[in-house]
PyMOL Python script that loads the backbone (N, CA, C, O; Angstrom):
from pymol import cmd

cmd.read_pdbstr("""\
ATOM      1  N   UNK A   1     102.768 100.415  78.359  1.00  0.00           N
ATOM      2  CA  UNK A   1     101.787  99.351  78.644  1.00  0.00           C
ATOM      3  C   UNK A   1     102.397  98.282  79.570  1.00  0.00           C
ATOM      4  O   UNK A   1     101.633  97.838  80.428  1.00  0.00           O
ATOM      5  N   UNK A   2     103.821  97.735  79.527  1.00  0.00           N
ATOM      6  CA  UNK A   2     104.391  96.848  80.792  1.00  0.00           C
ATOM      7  C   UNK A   2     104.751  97.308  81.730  1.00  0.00           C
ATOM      8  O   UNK A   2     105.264  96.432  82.426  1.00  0.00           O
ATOM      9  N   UNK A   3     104.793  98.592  82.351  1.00  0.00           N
ATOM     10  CA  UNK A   3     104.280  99.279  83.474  1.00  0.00           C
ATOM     11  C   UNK A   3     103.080  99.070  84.117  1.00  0.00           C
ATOM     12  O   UNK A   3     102.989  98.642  85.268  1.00  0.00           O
ATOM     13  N   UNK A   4     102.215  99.342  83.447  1.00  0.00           N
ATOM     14  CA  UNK A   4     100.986  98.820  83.947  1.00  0.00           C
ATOM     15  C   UNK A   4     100.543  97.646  83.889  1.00  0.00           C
ATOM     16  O   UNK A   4      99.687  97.594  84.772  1.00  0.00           O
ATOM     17  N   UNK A   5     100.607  96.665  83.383  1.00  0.00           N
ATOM     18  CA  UNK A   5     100.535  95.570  83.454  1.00  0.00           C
ATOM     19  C   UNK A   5     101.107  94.577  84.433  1.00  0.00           C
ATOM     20  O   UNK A   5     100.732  93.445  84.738  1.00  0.00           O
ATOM     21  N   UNK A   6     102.319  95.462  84.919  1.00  0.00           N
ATOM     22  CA  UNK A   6     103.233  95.211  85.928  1.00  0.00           C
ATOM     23  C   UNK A   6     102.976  95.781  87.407  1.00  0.00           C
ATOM     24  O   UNK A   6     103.580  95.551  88.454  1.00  0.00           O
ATOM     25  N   UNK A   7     101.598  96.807  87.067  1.00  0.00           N
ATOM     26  CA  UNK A   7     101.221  97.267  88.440  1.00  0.00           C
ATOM     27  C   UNK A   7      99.977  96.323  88.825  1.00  0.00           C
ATOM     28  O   UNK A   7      99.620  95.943  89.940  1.00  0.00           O
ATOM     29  N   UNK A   8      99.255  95.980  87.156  1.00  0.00           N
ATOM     30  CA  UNK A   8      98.480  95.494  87.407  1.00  0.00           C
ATOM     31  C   UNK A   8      98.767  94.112  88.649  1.00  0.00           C
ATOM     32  O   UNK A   8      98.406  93.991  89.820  1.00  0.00           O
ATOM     33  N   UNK A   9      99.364  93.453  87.968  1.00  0.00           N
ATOM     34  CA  UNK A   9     100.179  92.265  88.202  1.00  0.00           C
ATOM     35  C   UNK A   9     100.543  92.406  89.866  1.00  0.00           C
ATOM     36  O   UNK A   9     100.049  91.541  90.589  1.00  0.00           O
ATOM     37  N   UNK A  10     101.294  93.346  90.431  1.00  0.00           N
ATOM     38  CA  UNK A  10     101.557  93.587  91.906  1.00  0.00           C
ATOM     39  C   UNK A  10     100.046  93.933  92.487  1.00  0.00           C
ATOM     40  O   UNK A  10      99.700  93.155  93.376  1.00  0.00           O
ATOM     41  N   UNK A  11      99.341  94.684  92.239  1.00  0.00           N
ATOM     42  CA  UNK A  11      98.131  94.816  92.727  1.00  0.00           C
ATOM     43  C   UNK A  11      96.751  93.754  92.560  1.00  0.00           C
ATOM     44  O   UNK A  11      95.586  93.941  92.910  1.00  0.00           O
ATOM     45  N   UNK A  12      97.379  92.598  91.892  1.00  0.00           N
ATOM     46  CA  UNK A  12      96.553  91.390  92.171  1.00  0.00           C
ATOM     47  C   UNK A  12      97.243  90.378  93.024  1.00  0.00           C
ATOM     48  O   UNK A  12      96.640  89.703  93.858  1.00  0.00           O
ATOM     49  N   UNK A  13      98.613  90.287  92.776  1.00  0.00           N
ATOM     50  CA  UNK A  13      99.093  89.612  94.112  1.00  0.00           C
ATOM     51  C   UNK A  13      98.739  90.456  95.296  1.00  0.00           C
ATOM     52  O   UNK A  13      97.989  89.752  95.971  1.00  0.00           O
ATOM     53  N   UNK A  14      98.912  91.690  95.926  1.00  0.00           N
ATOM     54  CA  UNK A  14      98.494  92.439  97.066  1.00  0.00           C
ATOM     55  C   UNK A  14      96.888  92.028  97.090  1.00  0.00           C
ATOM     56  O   UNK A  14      96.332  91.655  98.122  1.00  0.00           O
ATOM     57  N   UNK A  15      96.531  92.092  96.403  1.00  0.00           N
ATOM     58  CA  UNK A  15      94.669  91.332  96.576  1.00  0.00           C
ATOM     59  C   UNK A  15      95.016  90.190  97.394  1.00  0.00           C
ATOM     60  O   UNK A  15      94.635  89.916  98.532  1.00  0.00           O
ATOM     61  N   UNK A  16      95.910  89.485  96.520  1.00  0.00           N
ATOM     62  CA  UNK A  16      96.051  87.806  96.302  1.00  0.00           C
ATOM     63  C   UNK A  16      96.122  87.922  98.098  1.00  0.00           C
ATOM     64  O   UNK A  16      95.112  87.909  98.802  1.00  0.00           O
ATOM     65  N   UNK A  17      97.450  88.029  98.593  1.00  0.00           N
ATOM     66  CA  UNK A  17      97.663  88.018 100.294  1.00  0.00           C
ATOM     67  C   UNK A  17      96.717  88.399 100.884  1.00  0.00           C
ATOM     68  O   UNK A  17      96.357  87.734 101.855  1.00  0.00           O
ATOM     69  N   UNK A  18      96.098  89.402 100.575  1.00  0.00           N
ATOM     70  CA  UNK A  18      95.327  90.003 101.723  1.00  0.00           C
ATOM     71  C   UNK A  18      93.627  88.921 101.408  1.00  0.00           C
ATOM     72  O   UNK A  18      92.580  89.202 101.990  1.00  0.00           O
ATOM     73  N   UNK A  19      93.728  87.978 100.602  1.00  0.00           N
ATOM     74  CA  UNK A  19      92.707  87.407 100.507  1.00  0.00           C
ATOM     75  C   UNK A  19      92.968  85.891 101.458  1.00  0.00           C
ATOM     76  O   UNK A  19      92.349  85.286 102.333  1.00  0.00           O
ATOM     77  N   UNK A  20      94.245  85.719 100.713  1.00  0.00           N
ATOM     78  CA  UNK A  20      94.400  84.853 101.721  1.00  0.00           C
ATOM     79  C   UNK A  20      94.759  84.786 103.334  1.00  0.00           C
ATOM     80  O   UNK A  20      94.951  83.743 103.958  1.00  0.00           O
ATOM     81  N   UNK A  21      94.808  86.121 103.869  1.00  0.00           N
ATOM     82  CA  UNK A  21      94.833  86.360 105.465  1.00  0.00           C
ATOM     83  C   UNK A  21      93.453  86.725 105.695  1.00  0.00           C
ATOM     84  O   UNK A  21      93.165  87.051 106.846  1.00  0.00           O
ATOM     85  N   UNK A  22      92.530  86.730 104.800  1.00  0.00           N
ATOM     86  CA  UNK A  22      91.578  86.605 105.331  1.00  0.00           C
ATOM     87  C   UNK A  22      90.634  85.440 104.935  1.00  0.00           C
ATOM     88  O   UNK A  22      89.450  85.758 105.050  1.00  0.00           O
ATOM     89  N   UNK A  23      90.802  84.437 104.589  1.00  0.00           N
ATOM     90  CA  UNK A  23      90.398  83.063 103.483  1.00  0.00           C
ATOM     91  C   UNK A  23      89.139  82.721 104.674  1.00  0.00           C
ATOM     92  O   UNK A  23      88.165  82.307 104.046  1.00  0.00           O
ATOM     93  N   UNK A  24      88.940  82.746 105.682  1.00  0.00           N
ATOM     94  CA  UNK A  24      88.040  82.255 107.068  1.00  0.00           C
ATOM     95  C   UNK A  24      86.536  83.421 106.590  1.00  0.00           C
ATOM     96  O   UNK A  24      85.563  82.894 106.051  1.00  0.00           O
ATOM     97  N   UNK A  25      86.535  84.683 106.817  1.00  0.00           N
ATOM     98  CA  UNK A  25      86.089  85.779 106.419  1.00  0.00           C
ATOM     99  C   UNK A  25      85.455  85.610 105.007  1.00  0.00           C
ATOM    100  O   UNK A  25      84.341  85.165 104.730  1.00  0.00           O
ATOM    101  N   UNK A  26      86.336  86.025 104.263  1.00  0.00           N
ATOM    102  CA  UNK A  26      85.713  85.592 102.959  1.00  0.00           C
ATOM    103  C   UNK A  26      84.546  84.460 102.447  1.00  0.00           C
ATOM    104  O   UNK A  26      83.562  84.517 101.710  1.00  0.00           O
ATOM    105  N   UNK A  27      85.030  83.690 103.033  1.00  0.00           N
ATOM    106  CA  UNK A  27      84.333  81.901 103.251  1.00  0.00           C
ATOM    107  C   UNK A  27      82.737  82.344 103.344  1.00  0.00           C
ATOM    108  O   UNK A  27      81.667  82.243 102.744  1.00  0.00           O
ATOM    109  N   UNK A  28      83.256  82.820 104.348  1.00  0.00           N
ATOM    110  CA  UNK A  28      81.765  82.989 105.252  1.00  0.00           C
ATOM    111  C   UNK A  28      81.344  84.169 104.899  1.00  0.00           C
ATOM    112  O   UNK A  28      80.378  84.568 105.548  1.00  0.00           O
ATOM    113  N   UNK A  29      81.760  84.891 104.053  1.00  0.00           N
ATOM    114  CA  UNK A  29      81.036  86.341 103.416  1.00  0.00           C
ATOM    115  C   UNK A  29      80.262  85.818 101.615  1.00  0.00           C
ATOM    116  O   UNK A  29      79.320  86.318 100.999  1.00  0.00           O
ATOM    117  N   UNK A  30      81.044  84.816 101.314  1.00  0.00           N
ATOM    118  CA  UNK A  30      80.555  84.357 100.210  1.00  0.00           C
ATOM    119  C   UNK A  30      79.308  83.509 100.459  1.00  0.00           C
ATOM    120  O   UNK A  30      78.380  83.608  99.655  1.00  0.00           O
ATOM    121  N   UNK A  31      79.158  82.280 102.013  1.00  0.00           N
ATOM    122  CA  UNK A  31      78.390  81.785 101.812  1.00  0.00           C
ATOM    123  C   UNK A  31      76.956  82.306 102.116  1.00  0.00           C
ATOM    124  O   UNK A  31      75.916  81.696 101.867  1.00  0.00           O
ATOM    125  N   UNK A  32      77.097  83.835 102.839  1.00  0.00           N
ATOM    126  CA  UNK A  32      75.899  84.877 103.024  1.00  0.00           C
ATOM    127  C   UNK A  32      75.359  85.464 101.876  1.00  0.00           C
ATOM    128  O   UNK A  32      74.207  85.847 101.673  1.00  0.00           O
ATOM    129  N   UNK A  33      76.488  85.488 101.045  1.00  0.00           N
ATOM    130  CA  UNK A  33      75.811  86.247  99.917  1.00  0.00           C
ATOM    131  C   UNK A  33      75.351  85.434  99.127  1.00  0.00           C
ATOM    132  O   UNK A  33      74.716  85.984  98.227  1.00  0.00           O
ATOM    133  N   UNK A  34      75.400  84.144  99.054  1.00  0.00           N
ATOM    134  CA  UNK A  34      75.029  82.748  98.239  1.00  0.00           C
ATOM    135  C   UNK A  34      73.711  82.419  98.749  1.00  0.00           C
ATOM    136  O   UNK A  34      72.830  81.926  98.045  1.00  0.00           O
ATOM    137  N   UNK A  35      73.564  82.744 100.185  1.00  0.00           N
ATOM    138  CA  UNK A  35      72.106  82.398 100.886  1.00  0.00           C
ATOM    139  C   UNK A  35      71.342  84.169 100.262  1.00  0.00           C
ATOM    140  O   UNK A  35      70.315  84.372  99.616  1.00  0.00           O
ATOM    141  N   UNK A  36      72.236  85.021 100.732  1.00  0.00           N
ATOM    142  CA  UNK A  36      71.211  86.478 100.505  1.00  0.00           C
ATOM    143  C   UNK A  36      70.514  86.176  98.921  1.00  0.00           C
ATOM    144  O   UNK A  36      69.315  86.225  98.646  1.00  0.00           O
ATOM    145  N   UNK A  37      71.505  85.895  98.114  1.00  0.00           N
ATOM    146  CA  UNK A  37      71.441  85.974  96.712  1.00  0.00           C
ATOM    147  C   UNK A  37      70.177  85.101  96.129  1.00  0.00           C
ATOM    148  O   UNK A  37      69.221  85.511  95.471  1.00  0.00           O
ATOM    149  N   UNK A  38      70.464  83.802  96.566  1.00  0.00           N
ATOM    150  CA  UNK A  38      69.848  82.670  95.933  1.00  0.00           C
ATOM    151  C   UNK A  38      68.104  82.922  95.942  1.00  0.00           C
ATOM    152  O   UNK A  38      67.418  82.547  94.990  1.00  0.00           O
ATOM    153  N   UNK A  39      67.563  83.547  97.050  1.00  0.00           N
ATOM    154  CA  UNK A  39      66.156  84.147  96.445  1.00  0.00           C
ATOM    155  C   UNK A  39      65.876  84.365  95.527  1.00  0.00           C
ATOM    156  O   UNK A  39      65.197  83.705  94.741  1.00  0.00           O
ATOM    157  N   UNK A  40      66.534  85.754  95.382  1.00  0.00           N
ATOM    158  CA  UNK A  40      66.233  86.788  93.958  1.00  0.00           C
ATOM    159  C   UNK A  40      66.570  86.037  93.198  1.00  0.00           C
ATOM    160  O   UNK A  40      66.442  86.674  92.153  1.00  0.00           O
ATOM    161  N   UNK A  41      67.079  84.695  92.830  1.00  0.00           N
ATOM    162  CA  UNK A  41      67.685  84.571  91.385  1.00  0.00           C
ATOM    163  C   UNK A  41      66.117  83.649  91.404  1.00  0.00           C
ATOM    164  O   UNK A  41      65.817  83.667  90.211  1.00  0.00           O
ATOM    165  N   UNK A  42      65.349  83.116  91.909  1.00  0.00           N
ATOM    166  CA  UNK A  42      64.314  82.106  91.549  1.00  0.00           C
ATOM    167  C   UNK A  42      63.134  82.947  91.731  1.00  0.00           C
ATOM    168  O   UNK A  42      62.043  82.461  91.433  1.00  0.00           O
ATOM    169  N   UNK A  43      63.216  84.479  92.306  1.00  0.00           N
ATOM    170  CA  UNK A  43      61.827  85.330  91.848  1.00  0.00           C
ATOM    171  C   UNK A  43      61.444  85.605  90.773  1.00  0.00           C
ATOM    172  O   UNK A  43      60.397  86.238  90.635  1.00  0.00           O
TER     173      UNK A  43
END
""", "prot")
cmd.dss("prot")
cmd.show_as("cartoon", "prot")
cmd.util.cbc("prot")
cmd.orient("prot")
């Protein structure tokens, strides 16, 4: 189980970087899906 927990762990930092080289992207992918989204939640 601390094997995996330990991969877990490396494979959320590897998220972690690659989220933050893209932090601009993301931004602006969240605030599309906040505009796409926000309809359906008040139909």
């Amino acid at each position: 189980m601390k094997t995996v927990s330990k991969l877990d762990y490396s494979l959320i930092n590897f998220i972690r970087k690659i989220l933050i080289q893209n932090t601009i992207l993301d931004a602006e992918k969240l605030f599309f899906f906040q505009k796409e989204l926000k309809p359906l939640k008040y139909q």
